[in-house]
N, CA, C and O atoms as a GROMACS GRO file, in nm:
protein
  540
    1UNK      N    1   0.080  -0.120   0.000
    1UNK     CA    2   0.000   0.000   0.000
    1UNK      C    3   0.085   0.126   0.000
    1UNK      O    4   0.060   0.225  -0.069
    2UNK      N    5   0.192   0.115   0.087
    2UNK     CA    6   0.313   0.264   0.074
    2UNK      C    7   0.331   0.298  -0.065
    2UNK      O    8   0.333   0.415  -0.103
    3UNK      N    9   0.349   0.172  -0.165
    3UNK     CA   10   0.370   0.238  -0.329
    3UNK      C   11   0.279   0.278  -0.388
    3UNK      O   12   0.286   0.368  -0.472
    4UNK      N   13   0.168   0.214  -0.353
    4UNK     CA   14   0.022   0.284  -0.426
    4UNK      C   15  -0.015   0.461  -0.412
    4UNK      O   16  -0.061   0.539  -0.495
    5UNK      N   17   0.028   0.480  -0.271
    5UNK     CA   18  -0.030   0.641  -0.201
    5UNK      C   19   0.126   0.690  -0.239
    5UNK      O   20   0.125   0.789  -0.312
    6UNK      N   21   0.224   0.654  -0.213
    6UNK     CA   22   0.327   0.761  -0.242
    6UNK      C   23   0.394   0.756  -0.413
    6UNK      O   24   0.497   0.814  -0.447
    7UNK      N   25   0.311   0.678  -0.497
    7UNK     CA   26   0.321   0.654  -0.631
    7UNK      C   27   0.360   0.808  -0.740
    7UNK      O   28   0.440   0.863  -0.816
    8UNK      N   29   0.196   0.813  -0.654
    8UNK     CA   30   0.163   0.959  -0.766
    8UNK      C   31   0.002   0.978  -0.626
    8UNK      O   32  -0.026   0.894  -0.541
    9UNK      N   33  -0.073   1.116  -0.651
    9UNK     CA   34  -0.145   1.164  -0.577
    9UNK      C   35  -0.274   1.116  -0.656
    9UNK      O   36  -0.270   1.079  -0.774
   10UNK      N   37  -0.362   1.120  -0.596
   10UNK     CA   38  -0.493   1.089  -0.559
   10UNK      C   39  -0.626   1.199  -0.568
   10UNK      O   40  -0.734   1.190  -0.511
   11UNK      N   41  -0.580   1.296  -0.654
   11UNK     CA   42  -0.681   1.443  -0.585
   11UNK      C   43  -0.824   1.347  -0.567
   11UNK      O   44  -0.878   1.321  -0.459
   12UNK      N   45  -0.870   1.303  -0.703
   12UNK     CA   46  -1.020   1.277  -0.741
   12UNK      C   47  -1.062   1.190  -0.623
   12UNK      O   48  -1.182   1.167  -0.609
   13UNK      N   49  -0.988   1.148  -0.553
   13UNK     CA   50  -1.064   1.039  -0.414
   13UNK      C   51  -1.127   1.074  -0.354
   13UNK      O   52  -1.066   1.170  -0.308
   14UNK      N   53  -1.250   1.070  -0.292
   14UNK     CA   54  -1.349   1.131  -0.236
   14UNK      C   55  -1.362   1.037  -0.096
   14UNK      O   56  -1.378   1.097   0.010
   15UNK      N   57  -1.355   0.870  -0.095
   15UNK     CA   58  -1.381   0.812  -0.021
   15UNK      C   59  -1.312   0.708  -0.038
   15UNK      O   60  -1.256   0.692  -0.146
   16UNK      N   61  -1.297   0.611   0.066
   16UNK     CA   62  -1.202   0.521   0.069
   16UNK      C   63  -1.261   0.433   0.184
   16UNK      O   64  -1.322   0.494   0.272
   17UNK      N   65  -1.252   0.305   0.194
   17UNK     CA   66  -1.282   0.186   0.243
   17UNK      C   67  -1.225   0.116   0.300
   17UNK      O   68  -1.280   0.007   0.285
   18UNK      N   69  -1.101   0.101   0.394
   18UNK     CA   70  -1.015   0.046   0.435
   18UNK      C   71  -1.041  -0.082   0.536
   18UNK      O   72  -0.951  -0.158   0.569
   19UNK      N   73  -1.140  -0.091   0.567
   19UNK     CA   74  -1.181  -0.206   0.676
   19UNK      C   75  -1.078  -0.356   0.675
   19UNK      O   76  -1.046  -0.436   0.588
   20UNK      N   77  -1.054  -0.341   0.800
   20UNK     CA   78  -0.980  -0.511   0.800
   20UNK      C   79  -0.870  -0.521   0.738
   20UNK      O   80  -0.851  -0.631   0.686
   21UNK      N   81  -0.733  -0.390   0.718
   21UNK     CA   82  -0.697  -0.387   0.527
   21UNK      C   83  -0.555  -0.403   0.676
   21UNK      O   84  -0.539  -0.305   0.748
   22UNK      N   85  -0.478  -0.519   0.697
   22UNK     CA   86  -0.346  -0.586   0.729
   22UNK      C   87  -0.234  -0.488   0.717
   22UNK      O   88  -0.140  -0.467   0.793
   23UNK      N   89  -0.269  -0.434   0.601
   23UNK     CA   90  -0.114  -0.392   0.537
   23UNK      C   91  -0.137  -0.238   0.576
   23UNK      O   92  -0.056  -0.162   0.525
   24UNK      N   93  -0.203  -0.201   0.630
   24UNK     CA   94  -0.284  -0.025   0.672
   24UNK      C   95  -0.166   0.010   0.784
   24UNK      O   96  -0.151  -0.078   0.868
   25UNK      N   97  -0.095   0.108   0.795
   25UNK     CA   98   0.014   0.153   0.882
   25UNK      C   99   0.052   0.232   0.843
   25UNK      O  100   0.054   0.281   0.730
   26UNK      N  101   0.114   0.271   0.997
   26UNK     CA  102   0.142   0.456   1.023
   26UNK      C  103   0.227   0.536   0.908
   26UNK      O  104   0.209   0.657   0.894
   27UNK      N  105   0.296   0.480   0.847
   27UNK     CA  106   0.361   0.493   0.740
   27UNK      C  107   0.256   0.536   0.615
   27UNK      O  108   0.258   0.632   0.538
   28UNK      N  109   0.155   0.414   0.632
   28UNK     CA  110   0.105   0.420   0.484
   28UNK      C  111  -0.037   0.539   0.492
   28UNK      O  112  -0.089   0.595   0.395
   29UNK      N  113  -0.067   0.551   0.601
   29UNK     CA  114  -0.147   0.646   0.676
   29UNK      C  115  -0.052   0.797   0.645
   29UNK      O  116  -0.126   0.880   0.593
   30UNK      N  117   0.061   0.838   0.660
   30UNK     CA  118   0.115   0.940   0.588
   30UNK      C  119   0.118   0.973   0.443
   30UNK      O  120   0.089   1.082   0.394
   31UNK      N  121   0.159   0.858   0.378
   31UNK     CA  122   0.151   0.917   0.295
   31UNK      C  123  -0.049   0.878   0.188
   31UNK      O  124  -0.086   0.853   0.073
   32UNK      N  125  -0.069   0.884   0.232
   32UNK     CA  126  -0.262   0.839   0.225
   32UNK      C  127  -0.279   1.003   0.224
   32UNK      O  128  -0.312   1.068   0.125
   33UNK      N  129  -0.251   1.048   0.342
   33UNK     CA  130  -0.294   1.170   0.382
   33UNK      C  131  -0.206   1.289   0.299
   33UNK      O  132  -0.264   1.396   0.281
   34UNK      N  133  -0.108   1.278   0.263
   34UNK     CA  134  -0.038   1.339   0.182
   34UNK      C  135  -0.080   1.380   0.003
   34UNK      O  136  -0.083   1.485  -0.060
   35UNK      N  137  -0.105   1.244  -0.028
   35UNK     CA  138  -0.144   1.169  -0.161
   35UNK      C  139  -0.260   1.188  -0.173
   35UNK      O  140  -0.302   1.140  -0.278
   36UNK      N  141  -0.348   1.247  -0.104
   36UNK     CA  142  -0.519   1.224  -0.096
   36UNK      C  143  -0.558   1.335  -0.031
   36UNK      O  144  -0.566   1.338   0.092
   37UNK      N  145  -0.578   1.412  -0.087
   37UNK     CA  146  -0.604   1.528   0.039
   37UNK      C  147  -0.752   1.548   0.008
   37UNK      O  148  -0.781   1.658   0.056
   38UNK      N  149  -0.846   1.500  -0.042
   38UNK     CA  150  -0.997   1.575  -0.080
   38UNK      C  151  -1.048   1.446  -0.082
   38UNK      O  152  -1.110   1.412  -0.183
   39UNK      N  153  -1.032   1.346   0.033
   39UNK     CA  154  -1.102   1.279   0.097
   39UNK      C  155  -1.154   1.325   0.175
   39UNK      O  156  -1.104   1.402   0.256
   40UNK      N  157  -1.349   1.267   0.170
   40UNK     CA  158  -1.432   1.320   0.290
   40UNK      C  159  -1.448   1.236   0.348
   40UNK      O  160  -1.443   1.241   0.471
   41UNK      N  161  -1.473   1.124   0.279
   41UNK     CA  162  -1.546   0.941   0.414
   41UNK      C  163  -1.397   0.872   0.403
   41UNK      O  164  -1.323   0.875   0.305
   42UNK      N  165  -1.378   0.820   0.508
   42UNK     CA  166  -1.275   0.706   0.544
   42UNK      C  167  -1.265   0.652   0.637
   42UNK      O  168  -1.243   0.694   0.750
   43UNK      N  169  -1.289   0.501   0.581
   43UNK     CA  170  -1.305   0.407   0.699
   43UNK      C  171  -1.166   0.318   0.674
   43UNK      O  172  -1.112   0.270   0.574
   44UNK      N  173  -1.126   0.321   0.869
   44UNK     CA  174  -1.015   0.264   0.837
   44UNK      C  175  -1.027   0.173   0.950
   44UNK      O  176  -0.925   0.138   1.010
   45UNK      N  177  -1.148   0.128   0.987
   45UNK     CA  178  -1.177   0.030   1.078
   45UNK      C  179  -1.109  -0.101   1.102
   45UNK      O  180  -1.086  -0.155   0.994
   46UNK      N  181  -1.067  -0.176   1.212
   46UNK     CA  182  -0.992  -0.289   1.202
   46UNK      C  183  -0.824  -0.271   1.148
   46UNK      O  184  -0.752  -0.367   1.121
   47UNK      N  185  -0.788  -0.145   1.141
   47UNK     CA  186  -0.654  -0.174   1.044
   47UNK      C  187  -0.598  -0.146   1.230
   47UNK      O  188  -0.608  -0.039   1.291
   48UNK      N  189  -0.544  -0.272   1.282
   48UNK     CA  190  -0.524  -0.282   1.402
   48UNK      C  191  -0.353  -0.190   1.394
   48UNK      O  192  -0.322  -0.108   1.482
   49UNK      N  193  -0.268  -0.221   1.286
   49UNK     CA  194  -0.132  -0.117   1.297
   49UNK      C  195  -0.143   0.019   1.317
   49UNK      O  196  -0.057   0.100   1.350
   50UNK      N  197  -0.252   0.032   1.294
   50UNK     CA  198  -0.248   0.184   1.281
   50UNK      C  199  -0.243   0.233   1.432
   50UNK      O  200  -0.324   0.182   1.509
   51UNK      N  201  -0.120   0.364   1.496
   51UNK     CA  202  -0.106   0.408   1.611
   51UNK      C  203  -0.179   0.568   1.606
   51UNK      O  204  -0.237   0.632   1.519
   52UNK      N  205  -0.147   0.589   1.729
   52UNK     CA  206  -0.174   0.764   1.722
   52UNK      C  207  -0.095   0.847   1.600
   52UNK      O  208  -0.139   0.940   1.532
   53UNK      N  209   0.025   0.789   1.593
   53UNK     CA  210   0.109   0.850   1.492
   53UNK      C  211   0.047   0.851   1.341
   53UNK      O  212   0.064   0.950   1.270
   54UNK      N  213  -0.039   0.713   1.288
   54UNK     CA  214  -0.072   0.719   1.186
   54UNK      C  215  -0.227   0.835   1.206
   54UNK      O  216  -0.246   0.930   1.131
   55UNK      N  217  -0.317   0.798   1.314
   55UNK     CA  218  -0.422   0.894   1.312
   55UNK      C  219  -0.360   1.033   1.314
   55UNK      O  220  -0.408   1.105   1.227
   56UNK      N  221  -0.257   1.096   1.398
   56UNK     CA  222  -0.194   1.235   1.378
   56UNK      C  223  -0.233   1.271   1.228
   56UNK      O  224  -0.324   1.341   1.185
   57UNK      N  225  -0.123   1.194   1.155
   57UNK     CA  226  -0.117   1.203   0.984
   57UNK      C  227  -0.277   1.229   0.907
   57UNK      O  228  -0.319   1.325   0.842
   58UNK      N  229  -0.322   1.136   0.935
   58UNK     CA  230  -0.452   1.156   0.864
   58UNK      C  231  -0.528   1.328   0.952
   58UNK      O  232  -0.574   1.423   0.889
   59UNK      N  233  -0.518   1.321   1.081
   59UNK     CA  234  -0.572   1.457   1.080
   59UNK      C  235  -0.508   1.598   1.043
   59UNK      O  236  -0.568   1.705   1.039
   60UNK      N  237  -0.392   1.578   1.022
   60UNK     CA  238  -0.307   1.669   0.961
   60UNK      C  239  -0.329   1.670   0.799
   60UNK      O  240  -0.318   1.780   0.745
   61UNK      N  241  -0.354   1.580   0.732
   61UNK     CA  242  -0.354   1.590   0.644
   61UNK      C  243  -0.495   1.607   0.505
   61UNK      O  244  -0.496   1.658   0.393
   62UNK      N  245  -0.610   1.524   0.601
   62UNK     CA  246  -0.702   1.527   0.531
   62UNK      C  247  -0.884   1.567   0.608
   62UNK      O  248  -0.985   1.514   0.653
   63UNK      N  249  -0.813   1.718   0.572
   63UNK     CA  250  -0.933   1.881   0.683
   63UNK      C  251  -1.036   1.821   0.589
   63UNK      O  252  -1.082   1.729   0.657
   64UNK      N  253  -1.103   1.819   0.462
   64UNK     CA  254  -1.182   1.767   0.438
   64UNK      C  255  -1.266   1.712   0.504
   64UNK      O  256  -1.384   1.733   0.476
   65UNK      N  257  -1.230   1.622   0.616
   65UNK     CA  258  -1.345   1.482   0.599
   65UNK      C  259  -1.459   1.527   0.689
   65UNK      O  260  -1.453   1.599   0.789
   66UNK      N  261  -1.554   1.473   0.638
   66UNK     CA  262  -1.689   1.438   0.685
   66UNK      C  263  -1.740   1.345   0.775
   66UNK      O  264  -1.840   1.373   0.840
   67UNK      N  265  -1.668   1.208   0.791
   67UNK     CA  266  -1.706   1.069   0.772
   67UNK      C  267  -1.583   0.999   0.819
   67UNK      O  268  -1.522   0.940   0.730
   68UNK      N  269  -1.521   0.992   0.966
   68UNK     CA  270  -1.395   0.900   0.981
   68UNK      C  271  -1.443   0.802   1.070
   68UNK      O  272  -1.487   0.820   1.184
   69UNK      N  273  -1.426   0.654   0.985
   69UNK     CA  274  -1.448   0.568   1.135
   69UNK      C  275  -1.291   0.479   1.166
   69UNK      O  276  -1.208   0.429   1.090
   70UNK      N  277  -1.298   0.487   1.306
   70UNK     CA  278  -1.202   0.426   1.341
   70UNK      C  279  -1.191   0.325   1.460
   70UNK      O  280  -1.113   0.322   1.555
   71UNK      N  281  -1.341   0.205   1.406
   71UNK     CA  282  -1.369   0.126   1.501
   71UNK      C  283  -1.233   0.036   1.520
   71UNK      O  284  -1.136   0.039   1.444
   72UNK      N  285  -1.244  -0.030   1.613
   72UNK     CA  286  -1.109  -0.106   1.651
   72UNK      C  287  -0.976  -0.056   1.684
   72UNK      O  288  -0.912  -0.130   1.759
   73UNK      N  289  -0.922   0.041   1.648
   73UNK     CA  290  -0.834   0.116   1.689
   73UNK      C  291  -0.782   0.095   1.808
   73UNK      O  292  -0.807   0.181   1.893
   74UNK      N  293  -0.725   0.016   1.834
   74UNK     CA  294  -0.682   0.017   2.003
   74UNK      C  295  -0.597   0.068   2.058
   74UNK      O  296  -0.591   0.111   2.173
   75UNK      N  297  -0.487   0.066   1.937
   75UNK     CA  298  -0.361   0.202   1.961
   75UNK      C  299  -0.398   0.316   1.976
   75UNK      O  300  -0.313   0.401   1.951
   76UNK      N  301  -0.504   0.352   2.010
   76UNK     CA  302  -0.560   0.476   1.930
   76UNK      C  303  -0.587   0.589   2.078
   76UNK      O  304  -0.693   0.604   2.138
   77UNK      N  305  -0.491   0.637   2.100
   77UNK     CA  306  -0.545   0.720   2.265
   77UNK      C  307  -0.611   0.857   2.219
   77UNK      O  308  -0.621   0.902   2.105
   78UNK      N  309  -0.655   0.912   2.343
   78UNK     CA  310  -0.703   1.033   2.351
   78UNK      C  311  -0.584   1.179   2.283
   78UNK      O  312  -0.604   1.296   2.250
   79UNK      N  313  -0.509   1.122   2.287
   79UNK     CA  314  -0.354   1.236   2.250
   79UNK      C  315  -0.372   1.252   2.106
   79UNK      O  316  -0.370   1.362   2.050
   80UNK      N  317  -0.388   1.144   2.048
   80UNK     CA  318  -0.410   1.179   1.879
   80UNK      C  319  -0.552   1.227   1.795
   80UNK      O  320  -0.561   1.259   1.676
   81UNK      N  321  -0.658   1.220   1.898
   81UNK     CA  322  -0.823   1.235   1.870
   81UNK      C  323  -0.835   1.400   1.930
   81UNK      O  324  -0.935   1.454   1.885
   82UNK      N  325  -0.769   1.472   2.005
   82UNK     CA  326  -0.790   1.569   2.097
   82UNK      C  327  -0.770   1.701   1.992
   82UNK      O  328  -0.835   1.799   2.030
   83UNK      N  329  -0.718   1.715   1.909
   83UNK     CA  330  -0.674   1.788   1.818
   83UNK      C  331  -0.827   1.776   1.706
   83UNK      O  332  -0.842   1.875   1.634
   84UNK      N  333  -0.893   1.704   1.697
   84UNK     CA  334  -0.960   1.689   1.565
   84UNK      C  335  -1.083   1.852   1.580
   84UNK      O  336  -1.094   1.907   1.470
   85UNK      N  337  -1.153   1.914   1.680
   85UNK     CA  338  -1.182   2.008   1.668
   85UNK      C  339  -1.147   2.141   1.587
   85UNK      O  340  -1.230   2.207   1.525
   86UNK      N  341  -0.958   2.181   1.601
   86UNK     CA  342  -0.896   2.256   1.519
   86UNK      C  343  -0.902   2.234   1.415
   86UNK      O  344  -0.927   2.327   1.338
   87UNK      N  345  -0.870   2.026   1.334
   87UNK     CA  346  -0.805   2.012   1.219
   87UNK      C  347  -0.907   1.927   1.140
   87UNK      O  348  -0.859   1.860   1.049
   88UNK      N  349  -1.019   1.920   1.157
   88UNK     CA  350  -1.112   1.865   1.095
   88UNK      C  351  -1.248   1.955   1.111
   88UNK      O  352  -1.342   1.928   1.186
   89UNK      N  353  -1.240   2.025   1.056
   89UNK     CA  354  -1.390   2.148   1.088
   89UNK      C  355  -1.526   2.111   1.068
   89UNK      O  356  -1.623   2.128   1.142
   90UNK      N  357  -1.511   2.033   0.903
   90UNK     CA  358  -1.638   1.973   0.870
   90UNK      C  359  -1.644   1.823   0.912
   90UNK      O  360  -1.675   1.734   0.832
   91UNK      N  361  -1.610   1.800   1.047
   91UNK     CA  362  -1.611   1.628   1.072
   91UNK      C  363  -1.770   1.649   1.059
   91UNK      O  364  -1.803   1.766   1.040
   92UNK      N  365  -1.893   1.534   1.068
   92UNK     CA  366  -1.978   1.598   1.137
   92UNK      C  367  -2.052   1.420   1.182
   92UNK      O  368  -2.163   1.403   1.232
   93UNK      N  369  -1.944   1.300   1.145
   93UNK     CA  370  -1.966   1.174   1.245
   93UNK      C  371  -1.804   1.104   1.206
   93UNK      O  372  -1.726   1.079   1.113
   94UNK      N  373  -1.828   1.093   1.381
   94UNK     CA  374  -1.698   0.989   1.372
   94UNK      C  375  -1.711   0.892   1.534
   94UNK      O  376  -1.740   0.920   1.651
   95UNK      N  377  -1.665   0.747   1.445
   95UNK     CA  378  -1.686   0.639   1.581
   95UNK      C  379  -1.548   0.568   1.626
   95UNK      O  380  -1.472   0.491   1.566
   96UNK      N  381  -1.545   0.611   1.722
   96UNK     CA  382  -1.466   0.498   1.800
   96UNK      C  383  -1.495   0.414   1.918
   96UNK      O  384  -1.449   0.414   2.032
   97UNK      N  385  -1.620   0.317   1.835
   97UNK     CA  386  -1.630   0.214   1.868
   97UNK      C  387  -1.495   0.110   1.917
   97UNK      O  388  -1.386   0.117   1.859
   98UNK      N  389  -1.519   0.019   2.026
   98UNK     CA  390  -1.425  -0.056   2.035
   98UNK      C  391  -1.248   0.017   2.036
   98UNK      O  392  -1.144  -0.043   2.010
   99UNK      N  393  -1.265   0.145   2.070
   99UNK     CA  394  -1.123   0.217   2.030
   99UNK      C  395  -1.111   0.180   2.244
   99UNK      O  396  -1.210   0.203   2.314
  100UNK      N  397  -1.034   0.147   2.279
  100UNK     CA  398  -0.972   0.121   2.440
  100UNK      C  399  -0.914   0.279   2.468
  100UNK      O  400  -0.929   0.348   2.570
  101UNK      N  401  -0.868   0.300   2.391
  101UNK     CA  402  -0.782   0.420   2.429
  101UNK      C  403  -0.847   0.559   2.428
  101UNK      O  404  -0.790   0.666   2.450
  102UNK      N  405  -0.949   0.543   2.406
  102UNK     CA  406  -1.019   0.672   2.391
  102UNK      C  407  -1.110   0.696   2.479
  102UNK      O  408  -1.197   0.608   2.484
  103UNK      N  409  -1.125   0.805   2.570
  103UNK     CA  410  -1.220   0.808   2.694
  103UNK      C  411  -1.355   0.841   2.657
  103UNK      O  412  -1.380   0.866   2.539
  104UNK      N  413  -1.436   0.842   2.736
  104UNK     CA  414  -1.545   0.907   2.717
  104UNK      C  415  -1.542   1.091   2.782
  104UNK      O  416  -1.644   1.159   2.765
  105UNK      N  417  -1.443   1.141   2.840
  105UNK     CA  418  -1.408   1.244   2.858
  105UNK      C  419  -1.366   1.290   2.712
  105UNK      O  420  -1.445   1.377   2.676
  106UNK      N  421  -1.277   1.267   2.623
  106UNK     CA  422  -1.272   1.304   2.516
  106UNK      C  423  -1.388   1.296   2.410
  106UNK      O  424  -1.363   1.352   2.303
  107UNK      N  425  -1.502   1.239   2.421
  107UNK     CA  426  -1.587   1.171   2.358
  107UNK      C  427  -1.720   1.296   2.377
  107UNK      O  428  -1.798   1.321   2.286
  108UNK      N  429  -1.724   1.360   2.504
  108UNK     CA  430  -1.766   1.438   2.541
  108UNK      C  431  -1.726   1.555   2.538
  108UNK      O  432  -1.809   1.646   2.544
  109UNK      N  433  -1.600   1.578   2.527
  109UNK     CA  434  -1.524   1.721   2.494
  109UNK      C  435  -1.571   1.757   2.313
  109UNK      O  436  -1.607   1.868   2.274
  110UNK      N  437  -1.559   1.630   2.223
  110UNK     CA  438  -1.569   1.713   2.096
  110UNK      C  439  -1.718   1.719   2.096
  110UNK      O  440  -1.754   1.811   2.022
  111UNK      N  441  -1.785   1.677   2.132
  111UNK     CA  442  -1.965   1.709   2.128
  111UNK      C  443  -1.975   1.813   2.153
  111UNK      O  444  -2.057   1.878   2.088
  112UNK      N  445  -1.904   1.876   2.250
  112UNK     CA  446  -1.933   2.007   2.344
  112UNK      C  447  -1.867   2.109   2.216
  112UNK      O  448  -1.930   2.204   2.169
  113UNK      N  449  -1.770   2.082   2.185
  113UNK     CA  450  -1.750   2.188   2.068
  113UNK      C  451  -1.717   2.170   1.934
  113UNK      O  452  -1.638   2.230   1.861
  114UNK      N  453  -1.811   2.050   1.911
  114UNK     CA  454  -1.849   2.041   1.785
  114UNK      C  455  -2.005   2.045   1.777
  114UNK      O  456  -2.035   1.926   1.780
  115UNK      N  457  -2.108   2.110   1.770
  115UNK     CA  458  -2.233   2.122   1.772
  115UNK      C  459  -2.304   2.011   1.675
  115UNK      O  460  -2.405   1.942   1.693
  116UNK      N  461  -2.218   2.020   1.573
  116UNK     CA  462  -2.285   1.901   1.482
  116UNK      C  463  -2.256   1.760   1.420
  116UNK      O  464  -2.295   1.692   1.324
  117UNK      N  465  -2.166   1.750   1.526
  117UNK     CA  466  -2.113   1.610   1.523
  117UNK      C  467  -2.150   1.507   1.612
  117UNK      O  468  -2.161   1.519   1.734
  118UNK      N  469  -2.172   1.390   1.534
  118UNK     CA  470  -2.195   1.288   1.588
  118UNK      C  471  -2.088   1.163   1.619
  118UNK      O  472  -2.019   1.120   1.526
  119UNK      N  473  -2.077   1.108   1.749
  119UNK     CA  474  -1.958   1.075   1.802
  119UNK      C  475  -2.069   0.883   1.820
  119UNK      O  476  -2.189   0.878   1.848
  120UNK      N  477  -1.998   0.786   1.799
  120UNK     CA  478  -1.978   0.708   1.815
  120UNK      C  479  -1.866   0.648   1.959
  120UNK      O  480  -1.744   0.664   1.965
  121UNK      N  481  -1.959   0.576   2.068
  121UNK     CA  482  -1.845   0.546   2.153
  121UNK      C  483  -1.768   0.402   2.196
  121UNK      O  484  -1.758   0.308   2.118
  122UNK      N  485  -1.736   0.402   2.281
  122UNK     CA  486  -1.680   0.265   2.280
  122UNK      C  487  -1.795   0.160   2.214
  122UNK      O  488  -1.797   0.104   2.105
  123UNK      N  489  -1.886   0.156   2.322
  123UNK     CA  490  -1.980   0.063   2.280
  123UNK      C  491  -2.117   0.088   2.160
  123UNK      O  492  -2.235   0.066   2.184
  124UNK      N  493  -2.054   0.143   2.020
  124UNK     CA  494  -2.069   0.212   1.930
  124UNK      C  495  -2.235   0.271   1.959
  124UNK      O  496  -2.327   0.244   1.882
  125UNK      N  497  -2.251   0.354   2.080
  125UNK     CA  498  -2.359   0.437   2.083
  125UNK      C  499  -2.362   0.566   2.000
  125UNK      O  500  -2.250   0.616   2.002
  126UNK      N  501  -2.435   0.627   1.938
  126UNK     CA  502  -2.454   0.740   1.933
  126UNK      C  503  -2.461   0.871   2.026
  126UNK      O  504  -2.554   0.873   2.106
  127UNK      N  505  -2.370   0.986   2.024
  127UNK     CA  506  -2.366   1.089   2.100
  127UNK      C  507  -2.377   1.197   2.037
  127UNK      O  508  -2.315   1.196   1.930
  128UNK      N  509  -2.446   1.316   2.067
  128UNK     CA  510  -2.401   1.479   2.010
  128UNK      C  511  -2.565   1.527   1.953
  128UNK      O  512  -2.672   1.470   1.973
  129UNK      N  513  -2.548   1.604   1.907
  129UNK     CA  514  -2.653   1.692   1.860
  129UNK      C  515  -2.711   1.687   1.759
  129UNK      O  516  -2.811   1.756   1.740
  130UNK      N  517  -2.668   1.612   1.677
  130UNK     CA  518  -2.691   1.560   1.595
  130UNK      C  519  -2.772   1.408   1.556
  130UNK      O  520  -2.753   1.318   1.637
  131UNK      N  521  -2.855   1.380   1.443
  131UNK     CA  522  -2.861   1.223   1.470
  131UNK      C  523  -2.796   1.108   1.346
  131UNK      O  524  -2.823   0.992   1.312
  132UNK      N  525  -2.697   1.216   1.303
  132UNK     CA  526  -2.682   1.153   1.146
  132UNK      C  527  -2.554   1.032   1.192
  132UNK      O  528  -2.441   1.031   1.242
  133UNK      N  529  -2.657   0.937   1.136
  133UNK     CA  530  -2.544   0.797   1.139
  133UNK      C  531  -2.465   0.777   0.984
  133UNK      O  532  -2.365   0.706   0.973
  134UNK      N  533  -2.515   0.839   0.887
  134UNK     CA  534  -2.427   0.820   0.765
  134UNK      C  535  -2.422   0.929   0.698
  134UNK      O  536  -2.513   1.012   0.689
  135UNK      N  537  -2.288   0.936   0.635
  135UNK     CA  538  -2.292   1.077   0.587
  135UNK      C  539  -2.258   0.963   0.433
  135UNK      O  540  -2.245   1.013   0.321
   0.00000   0.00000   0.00000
């Protein structure tokens, strides 16, 4: 997957599907986010390599999105999700279901200042002001 995203760029990608995808890592999560920048939906559910370092990348890199799920994530702490208010403006659902590392203190912080986002939590409930389960 590193040769595919750091090949050549990606503008026209809109969405991407990653579920269950083995070979998904922090590495390839850079350059994804690099290579792809006008992605709105991305699911990168189950890609168990992926750390805070690879989520950093993707929120640094792709302000776009609409639509991030990042069920399973277990690497996945509150340190790399805490930032998404600044660097993702138009989030407006994202789940971390099954994510261990992510509190419900953080889970509750972006509701509070994201008005129209809908947060998915551990036990993939719905939270926020919103009721949109699919974008």
């Amino acid at each position: 997957l590193t040769r595919f995203f750091a090949s050549h760029p990606l503008e026209g990608l809109c969405a991407l599907d990653l579920t269950d995808c083995h070979q998904m890592t922090d590495e390839v999560c850079v350059w994804m986010a690099t290579n792809c920048p006008n992605i709105l939906r991305l699911n990168l559910s189950w890609c168990w390599s992926i750390t805070d370092e690879g989520v950093d990348a993707v929120l640094a890199g792709l302000h776009a999105l609409t639509k991030l799920d990042l069920c399973g994530l277990k690497q996945v702490t509150d340190a790399a999700v805490q930032s998404i208010p600044w660097r993702l403006q138009f989030l407006r659902w994202i789940s971390f279901t099954q994510c261990n590392g992510v509190s419900d203190t953080l889970v509750h912080s972006l509701i509070e200042t994201m008005p129209g986002l809908t947060v998915l939590d551990y036990y993939d409930t719905p939270h926020g002001h919103g009721t949109c389960q699919w974008l």
